[in-house]
Each structure stands twice: as structure tokens, then as C-alpha cells.
C-alpha positions as CSV (number, residue, x, y, z in Angstrom):
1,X,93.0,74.2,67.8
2,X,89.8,73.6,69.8
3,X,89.7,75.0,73.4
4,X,90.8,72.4,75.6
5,X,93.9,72.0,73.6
6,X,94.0,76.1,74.2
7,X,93.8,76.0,78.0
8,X,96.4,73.3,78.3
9,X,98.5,75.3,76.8
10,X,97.4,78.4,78.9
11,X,98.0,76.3,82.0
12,X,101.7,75.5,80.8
13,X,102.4,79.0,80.3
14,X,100.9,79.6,84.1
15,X,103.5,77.4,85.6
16,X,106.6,78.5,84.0
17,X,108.9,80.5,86.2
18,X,109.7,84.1,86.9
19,X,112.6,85.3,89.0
20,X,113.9,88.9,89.5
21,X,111.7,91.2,87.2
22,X,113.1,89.7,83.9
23,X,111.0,89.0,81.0
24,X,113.0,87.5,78.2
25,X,110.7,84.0,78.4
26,X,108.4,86.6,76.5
27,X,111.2,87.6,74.0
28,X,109.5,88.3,70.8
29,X,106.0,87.9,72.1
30,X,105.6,90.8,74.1
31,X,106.9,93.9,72.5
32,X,106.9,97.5,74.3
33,X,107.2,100.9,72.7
34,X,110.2,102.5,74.5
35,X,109.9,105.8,76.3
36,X,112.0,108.3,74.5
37,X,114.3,108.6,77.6
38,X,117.0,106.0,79.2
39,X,116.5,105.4,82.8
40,X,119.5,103.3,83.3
41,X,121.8,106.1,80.9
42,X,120.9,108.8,83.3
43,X,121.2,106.6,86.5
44,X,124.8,106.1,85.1
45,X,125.6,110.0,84.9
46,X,124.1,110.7,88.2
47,X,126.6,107.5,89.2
48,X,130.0,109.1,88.1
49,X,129.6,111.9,90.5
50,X,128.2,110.3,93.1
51,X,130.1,108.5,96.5
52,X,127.1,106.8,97.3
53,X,123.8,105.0,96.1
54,X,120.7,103.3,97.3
55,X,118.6,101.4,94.4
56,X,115.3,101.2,96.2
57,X,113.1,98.0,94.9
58,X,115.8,96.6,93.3
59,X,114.1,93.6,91.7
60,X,116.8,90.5,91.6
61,X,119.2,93.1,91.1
62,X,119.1,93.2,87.0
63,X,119.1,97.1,86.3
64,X,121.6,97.7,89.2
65,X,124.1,95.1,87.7
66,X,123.6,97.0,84.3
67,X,125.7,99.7,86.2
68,X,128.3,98.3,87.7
69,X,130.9,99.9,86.1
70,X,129.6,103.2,87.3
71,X,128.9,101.8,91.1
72,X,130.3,104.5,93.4
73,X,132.0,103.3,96.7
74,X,128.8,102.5,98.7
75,X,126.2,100.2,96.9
76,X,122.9,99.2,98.9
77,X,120.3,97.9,97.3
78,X,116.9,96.9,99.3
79,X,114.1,94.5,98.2
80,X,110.7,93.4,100.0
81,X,109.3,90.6,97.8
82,X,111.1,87.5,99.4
83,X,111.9,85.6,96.0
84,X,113.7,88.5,94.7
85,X,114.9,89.3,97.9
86,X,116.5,86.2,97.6
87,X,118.1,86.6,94.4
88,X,119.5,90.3,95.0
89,X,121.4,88.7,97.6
90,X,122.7,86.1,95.8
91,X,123.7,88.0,92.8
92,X,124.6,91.4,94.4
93,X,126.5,90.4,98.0
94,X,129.3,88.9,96.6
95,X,130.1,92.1,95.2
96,X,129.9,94.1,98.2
97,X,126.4,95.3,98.1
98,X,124.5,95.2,101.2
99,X,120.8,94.6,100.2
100,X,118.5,94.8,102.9
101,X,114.2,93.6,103.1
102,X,112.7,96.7,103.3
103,X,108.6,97.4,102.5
104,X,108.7,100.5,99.9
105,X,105.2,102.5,100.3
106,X,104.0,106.1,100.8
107,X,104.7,106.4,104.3
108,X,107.3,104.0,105.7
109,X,110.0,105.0,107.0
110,X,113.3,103.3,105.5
111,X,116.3,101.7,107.8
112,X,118.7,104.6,106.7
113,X,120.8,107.2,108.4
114,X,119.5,110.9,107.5
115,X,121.6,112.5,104.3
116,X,123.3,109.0,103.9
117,X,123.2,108.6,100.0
118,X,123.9,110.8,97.4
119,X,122.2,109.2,95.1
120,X,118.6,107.8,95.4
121,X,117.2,105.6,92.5
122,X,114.0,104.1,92.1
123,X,112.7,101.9,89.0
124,X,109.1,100.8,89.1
125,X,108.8,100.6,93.0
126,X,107.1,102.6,95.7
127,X,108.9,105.1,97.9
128,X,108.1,107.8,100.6
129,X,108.8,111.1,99.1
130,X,109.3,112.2,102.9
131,X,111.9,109.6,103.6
132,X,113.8,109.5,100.2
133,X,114.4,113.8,101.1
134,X,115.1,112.4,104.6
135,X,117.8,110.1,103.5
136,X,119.4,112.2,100.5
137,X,122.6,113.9,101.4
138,X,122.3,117.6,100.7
139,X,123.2,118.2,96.8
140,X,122.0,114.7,96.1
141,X,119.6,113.3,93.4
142,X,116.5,111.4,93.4
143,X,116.0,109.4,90.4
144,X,112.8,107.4,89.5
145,X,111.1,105.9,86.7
146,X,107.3,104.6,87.2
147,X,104.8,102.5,85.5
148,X,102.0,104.6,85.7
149,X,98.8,103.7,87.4
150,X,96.6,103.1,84.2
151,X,99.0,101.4,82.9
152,X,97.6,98.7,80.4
153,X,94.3,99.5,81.9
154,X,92.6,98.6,78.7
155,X,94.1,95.3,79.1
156,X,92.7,95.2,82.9
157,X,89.4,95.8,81.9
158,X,89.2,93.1,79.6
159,X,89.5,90.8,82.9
160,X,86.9,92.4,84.7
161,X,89.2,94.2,86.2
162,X,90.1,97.9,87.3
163,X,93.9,99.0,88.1
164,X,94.5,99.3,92.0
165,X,96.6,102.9,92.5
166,X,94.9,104.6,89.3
167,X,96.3,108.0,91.1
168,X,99.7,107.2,90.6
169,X,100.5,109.9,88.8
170,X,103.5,112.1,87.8
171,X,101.6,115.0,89.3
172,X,100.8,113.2,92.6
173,X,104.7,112.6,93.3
174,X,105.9,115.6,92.0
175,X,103.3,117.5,94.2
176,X,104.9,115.0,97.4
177,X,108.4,115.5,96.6
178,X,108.1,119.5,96.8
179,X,106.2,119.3,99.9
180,X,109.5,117.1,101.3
181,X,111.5,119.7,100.1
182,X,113.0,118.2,97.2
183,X,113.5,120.6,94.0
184,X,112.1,119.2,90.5
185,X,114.9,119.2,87.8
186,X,112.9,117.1,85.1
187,X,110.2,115.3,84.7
188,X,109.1,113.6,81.7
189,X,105.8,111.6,80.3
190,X,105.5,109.0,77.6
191,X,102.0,107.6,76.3
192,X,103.0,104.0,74.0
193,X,102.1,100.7,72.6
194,X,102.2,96.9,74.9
195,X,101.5,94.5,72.0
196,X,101.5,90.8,73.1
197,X,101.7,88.0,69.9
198,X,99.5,85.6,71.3
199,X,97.2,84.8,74.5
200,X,99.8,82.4,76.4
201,X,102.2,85.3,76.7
202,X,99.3,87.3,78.3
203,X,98.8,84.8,80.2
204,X,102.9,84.3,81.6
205,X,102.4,88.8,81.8
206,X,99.5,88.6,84.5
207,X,101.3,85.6,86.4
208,X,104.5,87.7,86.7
209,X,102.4,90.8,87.9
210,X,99.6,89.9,89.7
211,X,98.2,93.1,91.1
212,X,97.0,94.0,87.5
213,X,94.5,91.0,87.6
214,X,94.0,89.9,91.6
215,X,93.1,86.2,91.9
216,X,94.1,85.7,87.8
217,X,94.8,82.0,86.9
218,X,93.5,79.9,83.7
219,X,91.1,78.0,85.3
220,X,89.2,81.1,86.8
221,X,89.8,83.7,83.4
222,X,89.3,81.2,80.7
223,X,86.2,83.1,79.6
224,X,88.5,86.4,79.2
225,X,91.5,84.6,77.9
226,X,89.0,82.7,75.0
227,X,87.7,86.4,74.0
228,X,91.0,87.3,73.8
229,X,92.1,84.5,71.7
230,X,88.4,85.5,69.4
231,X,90.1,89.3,69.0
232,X,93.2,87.6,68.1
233,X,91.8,84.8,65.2
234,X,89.4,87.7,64.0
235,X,92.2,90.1,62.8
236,X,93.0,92.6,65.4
237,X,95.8,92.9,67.3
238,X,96.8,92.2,71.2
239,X,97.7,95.9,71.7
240,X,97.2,98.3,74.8
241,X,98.0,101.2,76.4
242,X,101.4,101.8,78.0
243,X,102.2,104.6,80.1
244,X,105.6,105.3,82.3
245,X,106.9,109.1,83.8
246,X,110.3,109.9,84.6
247,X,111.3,112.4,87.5
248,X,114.4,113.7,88.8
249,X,114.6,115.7,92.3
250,X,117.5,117.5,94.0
251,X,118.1,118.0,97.4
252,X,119.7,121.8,98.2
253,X,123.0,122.0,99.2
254,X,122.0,124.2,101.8
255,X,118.8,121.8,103.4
């Protein structure tokens, strides 16, 4: 296959859609080691004894739906990125689940009542340590997994690229959420493979999340992509480094 026929192909990859933070179009093409822990298992405990969550950065709703049979009595979900947005309300309204737009950073303050949820989850979004102690009722959990910030930073640099919050660390949030008050019940690090079968479903990857690669397209990465695809043809495989952390805070009964 010469190159042309390569970036055409590239470019038809580019354009095909992605909605929520689902990634089955790459189904057998991009394969990820799994951390030796299950997010959405423990997020169902911490459920059952619960009267009340908040999923913060909830995507299009996906994980959160996963749960449903363990929703407590008061569901709200909140999304900033409009598309999603979209689709959280759409899939998650009709059941009673108030989603609200709300930006998710270090310092902004959320929309919510002090010690209104008892349970606080976060999955691969940003949050103010400050404000999730703020909002979590005394005796409640925080719950987040993150994608840490080196993540697939060998795959980055083979852009030209370097990763935008390398500090976002396990340490860094830990450190946050006892200054807020919080109390560390578990924390957990996994180190893995991201493997990728061919260059198009790199391509469809950096699309979906483009704040690994700012400004990535075809037309202006073809000289990275075409390496790639050189790596590929001479043997080796499309395989870099994954990282994720898990952490679990409690808020006193007493605070």
C-alpha cells in the first residue's frame, strides 16, 4: 500500500464519530492492560450504602448507567464538554437524574449545597479536592480513578509532543485531599501496556482525546503517523506506557 492510499485511509479514520467516552469503534484494535482493581465494582459497594451520589465528569453517562441497579435515591451527574453534555442528558434524565454543565478543575467551585452527597465519584475527570470535602456529607466517600499524567507519554513524544498536566499524580491529590480534610482509606497504582494494531486506530485515539496531541490531524502529522506505520511494517509493535491510580477518601463523621 503506497502512502497516499495510507493517508486516505488515515483521513477516514479522522472523521468517524465519537460520542460519550466510548471506544468500541476501536474494538480489537486498541487493547489496554487492565489495572488490577475495578473502579465501577467498588463504586457499586460504596452505592448500597449510600442515600445519595454525584458522578462528577460523567462522560455520556456510560459508567454511571453500568450502575443503575445500585443508584441510591438521589442521582446527579454533571458534565462540561457540550457534546456529552448532550448525551448525559438524553440518556440519563429520563431516569430521574438531574445532570447539570459544570467546569471540573482544581479550583472551581461546584453548584452544590455543603454535605449534600454521600457519595462522590470521579472517573478520569478533574475535581477540586477543596470542594469535593466541601460537598461530602460527613461519613461520606470520595471515589476516583485517574489517567495519570504521563500517561502514553511515549506515544506523545512520538508526535512531537509532551503531556500537558505531567504532575498529575497520585501523590499530588492525595497530598490535596488531606489538606481539605478528607482521610485516605486506599490508594492504589498500576503501571501497564496500550497496544494499538495498526496506525488508523491511533489515529481515531488522538481524535477522541485531543489534549494528548494539540492541533493533531492527518494532514499536519502525516510525517509521525508514516514513522509509525515504518515501526509497524519493520516488526515491532504499537505498544506504550499506560498508567492509572485509584483513591478512596472519607469524610469524618464528626467534620
Amino acid at each position: 500500500m503506497n502512502t497516499n492510499e495510507l493517508i486516505e485511509i488515515w483521513k477516514h479514520e479522522e472523521q468517524q464519530p465519537f460520542l460519550g467516552w466510548d471506544f468500541s469503534y476501536l474494538d480489537g484494535r486498541m487493547i489496554e492492560e487492565q489495572a488490577p482493581w475495578s473502579y465501577t465494582s467498588r463504586a457499586a459497594e460504596l452505592m448500597r450504602s449510600a442515600s445519595s451520589v454525584v458522578d462528577l465528569g460523567t462522560g455520556g453517562g456510560e459508567r454511571l448507567l453500568k450502575l443503575q441497579k445500585y443508584w441510591p435515591k438521589k442521582v446527579v451527574a454533571t458534565e462540561d464538554y457540550l457534546p456529552n453534555f448532550k448525551l448525559a442528558v438524553e440518556r440519563l434524565s429520563p431516569l430521574s437524574v438531574h445532570v447539570l454543565s459544570v467546569p471540573l478543575t482544581d479550583f472551581d467551585r461546584m453548584p452544590f449545597a455543603n454535605d449534600e452527597f454521600d457519595l462522590v465519584l470521579n472517573r478520569h475527570s478533574g475535581f477540586n479536592a477543596k470542594d469535593v470535602a466541601r460537598i461530602l456529607a460527613p461519613g461520606g466517600t470520595f471515589l476516583t480513578q485517574q489517567v495519570h499524567g504521563l500517561w502514553a507519554d511515549d506515544l506523545i513524544a512520538a508526535f512531537g509532543a509532551k503531556p500537558q498536566w505531567p504532575d498529575s499524580t497520585m501523590e499530588k491529590y492525595v497530598l490535596q485531599l488531606k489538606a481539605a480534610g478528607l482521610a485516605i482509606t486506599h490508594t492504589q497504582e498500576w503501571s501497564g501496556q496500550l497496544s494499538f494494531t495498526d496506525v488508523g486506530a491511533i489515529v481515531y485515539y488522538l481524535k477522541a482525546v485531543p489534549w494528548f496531541v494539540p492541533g493533531f490531524s492527518v494532514e499536519t502529522h502525516s510525517t509521525h503517523l508514516l514513522a509509525l506505520q515504518r515501526r509497524l511494517e519493520s516488526g515491532e509493535d504499537l505498544t506504550f506506557r499506560a498508567r492509572k491510580y485509584l483513591i478512596e477518601a472519607h469524610k469524618d463523621l464528626k467534620a
